[in-house]
C-alpha positions as CSV (number, residue, x, y, z in Angstrom):
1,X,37.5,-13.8,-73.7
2,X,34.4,-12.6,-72.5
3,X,33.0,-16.2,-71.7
4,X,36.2,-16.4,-69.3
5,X,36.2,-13.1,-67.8
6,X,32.1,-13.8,-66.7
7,X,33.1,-17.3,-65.5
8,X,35.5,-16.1,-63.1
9,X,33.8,-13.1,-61.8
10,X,30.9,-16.0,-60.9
11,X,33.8,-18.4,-60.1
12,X,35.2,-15.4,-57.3
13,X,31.4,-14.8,-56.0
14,X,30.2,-18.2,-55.3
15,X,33.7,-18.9,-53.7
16,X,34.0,-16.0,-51.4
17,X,31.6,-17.1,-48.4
18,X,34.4,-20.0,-48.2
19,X,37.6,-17.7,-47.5
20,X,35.6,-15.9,-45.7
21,X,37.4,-15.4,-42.0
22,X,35.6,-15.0,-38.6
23,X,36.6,-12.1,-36.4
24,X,37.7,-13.4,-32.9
25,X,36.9,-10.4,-30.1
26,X,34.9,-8.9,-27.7
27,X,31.2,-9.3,-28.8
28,X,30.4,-5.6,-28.2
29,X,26.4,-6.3,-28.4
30,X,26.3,-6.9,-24.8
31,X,29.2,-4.9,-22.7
32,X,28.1,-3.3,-20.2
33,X,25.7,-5.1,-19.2
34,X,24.8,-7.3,-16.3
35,X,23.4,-11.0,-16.4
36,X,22.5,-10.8,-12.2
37,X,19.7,-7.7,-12.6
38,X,16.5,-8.6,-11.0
39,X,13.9,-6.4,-11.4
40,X,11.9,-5.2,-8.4
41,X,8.1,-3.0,-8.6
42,X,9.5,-0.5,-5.8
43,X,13.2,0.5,-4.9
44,X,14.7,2.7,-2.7
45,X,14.1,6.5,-3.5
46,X,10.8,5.6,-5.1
47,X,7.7,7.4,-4.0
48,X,3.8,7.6,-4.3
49,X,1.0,10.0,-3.4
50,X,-2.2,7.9,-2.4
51,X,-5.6,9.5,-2.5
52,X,-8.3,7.4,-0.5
53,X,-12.2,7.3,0.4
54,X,-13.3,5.2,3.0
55,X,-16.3,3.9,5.3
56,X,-16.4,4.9,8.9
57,X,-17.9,2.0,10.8
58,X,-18.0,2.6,14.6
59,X,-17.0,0.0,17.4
60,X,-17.3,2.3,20.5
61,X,-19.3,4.3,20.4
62,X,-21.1,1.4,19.0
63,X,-24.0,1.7,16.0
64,X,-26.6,2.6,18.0
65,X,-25.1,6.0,19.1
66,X,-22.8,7.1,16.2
67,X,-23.7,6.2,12.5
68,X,-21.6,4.8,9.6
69,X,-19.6,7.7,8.1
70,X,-16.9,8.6,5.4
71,X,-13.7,10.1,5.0
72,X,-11.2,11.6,2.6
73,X,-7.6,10.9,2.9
74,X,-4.3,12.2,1.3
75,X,-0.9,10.8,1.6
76,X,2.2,10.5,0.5
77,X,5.3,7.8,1.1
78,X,8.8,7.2,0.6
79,X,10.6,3.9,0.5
80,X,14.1,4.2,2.7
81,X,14.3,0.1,1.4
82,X,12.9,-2.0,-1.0
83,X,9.8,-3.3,1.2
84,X,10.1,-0.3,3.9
85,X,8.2,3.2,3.4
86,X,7.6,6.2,5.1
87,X,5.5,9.4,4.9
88,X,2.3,11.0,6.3
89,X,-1.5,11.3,5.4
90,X,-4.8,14.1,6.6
91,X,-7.5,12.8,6.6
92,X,-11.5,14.2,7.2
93,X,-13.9,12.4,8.7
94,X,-17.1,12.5,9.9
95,X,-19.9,10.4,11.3
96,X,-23.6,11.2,12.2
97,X,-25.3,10.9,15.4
98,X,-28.9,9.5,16.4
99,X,-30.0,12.9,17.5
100,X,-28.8,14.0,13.5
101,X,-25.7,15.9,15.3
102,X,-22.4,15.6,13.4
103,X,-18.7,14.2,15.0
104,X,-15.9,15.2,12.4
105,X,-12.2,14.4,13.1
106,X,-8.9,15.3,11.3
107,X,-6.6,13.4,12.1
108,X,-3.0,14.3,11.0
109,X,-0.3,11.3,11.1
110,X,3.2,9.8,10.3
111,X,2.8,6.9,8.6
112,X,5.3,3.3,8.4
113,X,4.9,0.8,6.0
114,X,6.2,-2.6,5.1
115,X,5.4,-3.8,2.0
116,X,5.4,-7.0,-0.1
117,X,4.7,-7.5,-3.2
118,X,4.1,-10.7,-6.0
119,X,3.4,-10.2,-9.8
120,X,2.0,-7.1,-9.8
121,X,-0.3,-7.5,-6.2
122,X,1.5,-5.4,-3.2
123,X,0.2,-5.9,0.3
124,X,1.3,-2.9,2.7
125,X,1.6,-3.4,6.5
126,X,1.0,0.0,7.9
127,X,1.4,1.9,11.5
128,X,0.2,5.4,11.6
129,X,0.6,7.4,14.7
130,X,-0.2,11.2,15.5
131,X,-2.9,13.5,16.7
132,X,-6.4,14.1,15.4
133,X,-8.6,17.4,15.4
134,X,-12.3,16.1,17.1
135,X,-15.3,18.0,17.3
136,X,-19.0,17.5,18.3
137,X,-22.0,19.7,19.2
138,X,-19.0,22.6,19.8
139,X,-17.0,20.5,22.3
140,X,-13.8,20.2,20.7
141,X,-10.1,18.3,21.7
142,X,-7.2,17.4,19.8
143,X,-5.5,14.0,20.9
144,X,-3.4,10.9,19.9
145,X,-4.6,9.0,17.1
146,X,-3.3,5.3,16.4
147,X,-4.6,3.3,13.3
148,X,-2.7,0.0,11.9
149,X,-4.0,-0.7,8.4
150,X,-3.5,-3.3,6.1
151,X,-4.0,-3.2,2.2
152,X,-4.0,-5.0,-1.2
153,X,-2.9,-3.1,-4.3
154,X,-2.8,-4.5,-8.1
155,X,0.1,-2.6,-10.0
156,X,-1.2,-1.5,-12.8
157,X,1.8,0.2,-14.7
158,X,4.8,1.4,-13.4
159,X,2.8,5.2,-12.4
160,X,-0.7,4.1,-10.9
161,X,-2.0,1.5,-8.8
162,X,-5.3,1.2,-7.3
163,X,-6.6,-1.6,-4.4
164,X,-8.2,-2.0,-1.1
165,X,-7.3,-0.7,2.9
166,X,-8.6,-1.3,5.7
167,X,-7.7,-0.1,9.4
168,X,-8.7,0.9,12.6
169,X,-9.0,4.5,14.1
170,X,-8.0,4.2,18.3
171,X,-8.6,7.9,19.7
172,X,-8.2,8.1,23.4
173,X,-9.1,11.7,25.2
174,X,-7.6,12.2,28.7
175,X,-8.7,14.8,30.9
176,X,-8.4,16.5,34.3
177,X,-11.0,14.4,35.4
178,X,-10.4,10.9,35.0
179,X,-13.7,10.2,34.9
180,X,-14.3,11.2,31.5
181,X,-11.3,9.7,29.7
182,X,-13.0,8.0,26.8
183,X,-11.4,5.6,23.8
184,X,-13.4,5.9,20.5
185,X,-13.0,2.9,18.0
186,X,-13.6,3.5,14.5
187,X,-12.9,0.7,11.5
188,X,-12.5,1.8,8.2
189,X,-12.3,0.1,4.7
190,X,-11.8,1.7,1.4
191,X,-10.4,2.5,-2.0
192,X,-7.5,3.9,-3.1
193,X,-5.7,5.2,-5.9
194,X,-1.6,5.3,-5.9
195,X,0.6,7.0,-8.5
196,X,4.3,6.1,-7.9
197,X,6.9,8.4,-8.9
């Protein structure tokens, strides 16, 4: 009796996998979720603060009045689209003279961007417009500052990014006296750190 009882007990467990049935439904592994997201590195809503250190090379005056300088800048941005930004920067800058006298300027600006970006590489297209702080020898003037930029940025986590700018710096100052309206040129090119948030 026991032979029998053990042979079907082994008899039931080798046969079961073949009455086994297979549950037709909803394969709840994947509700909810959908097959069409694409992933993009900056969305609407996302934001970054960009710290930056350049070289001040000037085109008028030229070299031979006002020496290479350096600035500091500060910014942050907004993106109101996927490849569109906006947002602000301060910068300080400052160049030497030949006679060892110091120019400085401040200039304080809104800031557009378009940006595109492949892999991880994002290449801003920037227009900053507002007014800078000048000074030299105790002659001082605050006037419209312009500076389009470009830039190349490698992504390197979703927080930090860290690449290359370069723009120019157009200061006009207008006065009474037409005769000394003056443009000064200034070209920049840097590094710059990004943490997106």
């Amino acid at each position: 009796m026991k032979r029998i009882f053990l042979f079907l007990c082994t008899a039931l467990l080798l046969c079961t996998p073949f009455f086994a049935q297979d549950i037709d439904g909803p394969d709840t592994t994947t509700q909810g979720i959908d097959d069409t997201y694409v992933y993009k590195i900056n969305q609407i809503g996302d934001q970054f603060i960009e710290l930056g250190i350049t070289i001040d090379v000037p085109i008028r005056p030229s070299a031979s009045q006002l020496k290479t300088g350096g600035a500091g800048t500060i910014g942050y941005q907004r993106f109101i689209a996927d490849s569109l930004a906006i947002g602000g920067n301060v910068s300080f800058a400052y160049s030497k003279t030949i006679g060892r006298n110091i120019f400085y300027f401040v200039p304080m600006m809104a800031k557009i961007s378009y940006q595109f970006s492949t892999g991880k590489f994002e290449f801003p297209i920037s227009l900053n417009i507002g007014g800078s702080f000048e000074n030299y020898i105790g002659r001082s003037y605050f006037g419209l500052t312009i500076k389009p930029e470009i830039g190349a940025y490698w992504r390197y986590s979703s927080d930090w990014s860290f690449g290359l700018h370069s723009g120019v710096y157009i200061m006009p100052q207008w006065y009474k006296d037409s005769s000394d309206n003056y443009t000064g040129i200034i070209t920049d090119i840097g590094l710059s750190v990004r943490y997106h948030f």
